[in-house]
C-alpha positions as CSV (number, residue, x, y, z in Angstrom):
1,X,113.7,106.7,54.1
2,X,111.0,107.1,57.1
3,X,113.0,108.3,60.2
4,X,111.3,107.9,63.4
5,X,113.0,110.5,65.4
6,X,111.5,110.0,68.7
7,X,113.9,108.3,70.6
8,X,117.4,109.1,69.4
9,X,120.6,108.0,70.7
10,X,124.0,109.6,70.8
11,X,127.0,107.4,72.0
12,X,129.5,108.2,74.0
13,X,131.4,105.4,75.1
14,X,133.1,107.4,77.7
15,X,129.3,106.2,80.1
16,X,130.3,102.6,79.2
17,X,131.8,100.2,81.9
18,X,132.6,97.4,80.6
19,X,130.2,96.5,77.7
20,X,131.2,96.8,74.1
21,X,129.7,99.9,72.3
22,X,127.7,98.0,69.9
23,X,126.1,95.5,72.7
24,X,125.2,98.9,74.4
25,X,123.8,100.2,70.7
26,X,121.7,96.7,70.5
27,X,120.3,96.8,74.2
28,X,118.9,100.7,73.4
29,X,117.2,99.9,70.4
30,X,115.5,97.0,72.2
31,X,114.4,99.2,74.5
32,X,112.7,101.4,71.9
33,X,115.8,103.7,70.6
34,X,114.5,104.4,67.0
35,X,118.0,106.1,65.9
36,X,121.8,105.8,66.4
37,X,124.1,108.8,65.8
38,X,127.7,107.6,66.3
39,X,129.5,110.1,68.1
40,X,133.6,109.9,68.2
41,X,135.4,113.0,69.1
42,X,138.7,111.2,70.5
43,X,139.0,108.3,68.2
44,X,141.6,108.2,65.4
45,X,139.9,107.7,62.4
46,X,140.9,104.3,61.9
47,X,139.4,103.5,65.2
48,X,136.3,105.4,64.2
49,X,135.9,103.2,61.4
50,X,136.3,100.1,63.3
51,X,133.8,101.1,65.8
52,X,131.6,102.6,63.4
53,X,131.1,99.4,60.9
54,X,130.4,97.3,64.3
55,X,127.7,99.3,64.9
56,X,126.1,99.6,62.0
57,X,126.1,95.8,61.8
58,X,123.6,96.0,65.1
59,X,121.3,99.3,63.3
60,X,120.9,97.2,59.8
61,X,119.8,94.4,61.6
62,X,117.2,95.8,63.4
63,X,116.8,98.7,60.5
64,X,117.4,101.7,62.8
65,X,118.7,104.6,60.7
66,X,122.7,104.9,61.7
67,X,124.1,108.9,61.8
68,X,127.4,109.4,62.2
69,X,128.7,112.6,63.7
70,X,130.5,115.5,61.9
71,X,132.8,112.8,60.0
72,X,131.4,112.6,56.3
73,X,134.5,110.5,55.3
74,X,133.3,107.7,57.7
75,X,129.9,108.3,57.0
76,X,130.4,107.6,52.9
77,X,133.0,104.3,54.4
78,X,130.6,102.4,55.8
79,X,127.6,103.5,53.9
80,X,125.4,105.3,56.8
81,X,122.4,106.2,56.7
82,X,123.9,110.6,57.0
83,X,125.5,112.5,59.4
84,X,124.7,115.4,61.5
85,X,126.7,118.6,61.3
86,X,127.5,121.1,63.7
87,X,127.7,124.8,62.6
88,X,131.5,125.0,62.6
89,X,131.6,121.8,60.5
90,X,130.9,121.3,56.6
91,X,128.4,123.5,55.0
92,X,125.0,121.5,54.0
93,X,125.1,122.1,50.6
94,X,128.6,120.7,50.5
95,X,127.7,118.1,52.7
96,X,124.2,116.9,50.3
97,X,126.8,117.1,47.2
98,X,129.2,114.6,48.4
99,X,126.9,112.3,50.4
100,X,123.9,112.6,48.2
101,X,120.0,113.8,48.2
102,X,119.6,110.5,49.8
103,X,121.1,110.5,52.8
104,X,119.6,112.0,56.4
105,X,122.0,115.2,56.9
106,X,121.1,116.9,60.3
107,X,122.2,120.4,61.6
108,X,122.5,121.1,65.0
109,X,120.8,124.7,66.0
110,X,120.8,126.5,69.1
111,X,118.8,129.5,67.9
112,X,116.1,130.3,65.5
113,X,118.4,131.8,63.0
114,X,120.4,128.7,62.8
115,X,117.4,126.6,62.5
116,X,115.9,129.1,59.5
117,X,119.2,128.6,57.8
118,X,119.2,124.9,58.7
119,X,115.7,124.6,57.0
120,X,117.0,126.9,53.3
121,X,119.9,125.2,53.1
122,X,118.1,121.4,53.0
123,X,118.8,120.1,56.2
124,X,116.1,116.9,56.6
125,X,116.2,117.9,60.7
126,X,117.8,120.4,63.5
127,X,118.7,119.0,66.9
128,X,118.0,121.8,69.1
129,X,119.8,123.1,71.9
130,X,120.9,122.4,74.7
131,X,117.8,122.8,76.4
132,X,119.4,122.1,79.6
133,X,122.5,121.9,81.4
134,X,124.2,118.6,80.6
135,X,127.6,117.1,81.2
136,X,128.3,115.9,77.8
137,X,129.0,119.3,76.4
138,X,131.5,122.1,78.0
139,X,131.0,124.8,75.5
140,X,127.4,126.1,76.5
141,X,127.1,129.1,78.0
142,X,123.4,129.4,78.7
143,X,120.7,126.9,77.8
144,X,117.4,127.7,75.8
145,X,114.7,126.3,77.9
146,X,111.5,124.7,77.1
147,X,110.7,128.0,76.3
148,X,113.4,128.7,73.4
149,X,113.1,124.9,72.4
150,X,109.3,125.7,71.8
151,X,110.2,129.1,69.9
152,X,112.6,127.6,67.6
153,X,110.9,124.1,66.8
154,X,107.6,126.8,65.9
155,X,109.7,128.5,63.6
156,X,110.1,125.8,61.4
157,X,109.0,123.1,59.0
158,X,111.1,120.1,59.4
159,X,111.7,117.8,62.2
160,X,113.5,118.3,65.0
161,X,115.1,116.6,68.2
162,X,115.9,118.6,71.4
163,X,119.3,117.9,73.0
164,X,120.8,118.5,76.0
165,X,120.4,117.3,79.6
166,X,117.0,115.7,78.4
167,X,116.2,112.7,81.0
168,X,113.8,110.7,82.4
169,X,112.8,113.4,84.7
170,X,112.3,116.2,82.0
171,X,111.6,114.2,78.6
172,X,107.9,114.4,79.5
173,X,108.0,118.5,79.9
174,X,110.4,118.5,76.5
175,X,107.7,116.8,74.2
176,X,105.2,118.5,75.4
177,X,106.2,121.4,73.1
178,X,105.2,119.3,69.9
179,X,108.8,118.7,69.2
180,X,109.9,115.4,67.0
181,X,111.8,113.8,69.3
182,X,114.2,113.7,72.1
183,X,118.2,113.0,71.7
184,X,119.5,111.2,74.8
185,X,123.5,110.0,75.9
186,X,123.6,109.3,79.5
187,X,119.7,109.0,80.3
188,X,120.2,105.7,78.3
189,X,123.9,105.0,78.0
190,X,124.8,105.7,81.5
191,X,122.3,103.5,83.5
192,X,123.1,100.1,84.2
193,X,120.3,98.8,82.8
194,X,120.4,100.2,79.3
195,X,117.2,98.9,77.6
196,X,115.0,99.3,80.4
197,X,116.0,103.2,80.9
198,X,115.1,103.3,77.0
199,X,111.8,102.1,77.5
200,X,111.6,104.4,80.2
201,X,112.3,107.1,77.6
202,X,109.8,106.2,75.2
203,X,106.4,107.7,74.7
């Protein structure tokens, strides 16, 4: 499969008012988003499913890969297109055996060691970061920069997204290290008008 990576969306429906998660998936990809990583860390699993089979609905119709986040149970339920792992969740190789050599499996990496290992073990990207301070995400001590986004995305061979606190202020400064894409929750999720802040975003 072709990923386009650029513009890549991470729910959270915690930024979400009133409007269903998967009208808010549908109004970012009109707006340019060119991939959807589901993204449920409260949800039971039943619930995840639910939600996650709703939106996948919206990405197959407009043929936006569809990720879904740590969970490779509901990723092989509703047939997504991968999932991206963490470094405290499964192991890649593990990962590739039960899901496939078909499927997009992404790693997250905060450092170019992770990244290295990322690349060896098969991952097909890295999200790197957080680059900057962001709301989303308690556990970071220290961001990397533009600096250490730049050092890590040169140390490898396969595409990459940078994560964390990228907005519409910054995205411009964030790409202009060569990097793949940029991975986005509230730039897009949180305005009121969804699709416009994702054209906004695009390059």
């Amino acid at each position: 499969m072709e990923v386009d990576y650029s513009l890549y969306l991470v729910t959270d429906r915690s930024f979400l008012k009133d409007k269903p998660l998967h009208q808010a998936v549908e109004d970012a990809i009109l707006g340019g988003v060119t991939l959807v990583q589901l993204r449920e860390k409260d949800a039971s699993t039943r619930e995840f499913y639910q939600i996650a089979k709703e939106v996948k609905k919206v990405t197959d119709y407009y043929k936006v890969p569809f990720l879904i986040n740590d969970r490779l149970d509901i990723a092989q339920a509703v047939d997504a297109d991968g999932v991206h792992l963490g470094q405290s969740d499964m192991p890649i190789n593990i990962a590739r055996k039960i899901l496939g050599k078909d499927k997009i499996i992404g790693i997250s990496a905060g450092n170019v060691d992770e990244a290295l290992e990322a690349e060896k073990n098969g991952a097909d990207y890295v999200g790197i970061g957080a680059i900057f301070f962001t709301g989303t995400k308690k556990d970071i001590d220290t961001p990397i920069g533009i600096e250490g986004l730049r050092e890590i995305y040169n140390s490898i061979n396969i595409p990459a997204v940078a994560i964390g606190g990228v907005n519409e202020t910054n995205f411009k400064e964030v790409l202009s290290t060569g990097v793949d894409g940029i991975s986005v929750i509230s730039a897009i999720l949180g305005k009121n008008d969804i699709t416009a802040a994702a054209k906004a975003l695009c390059k």
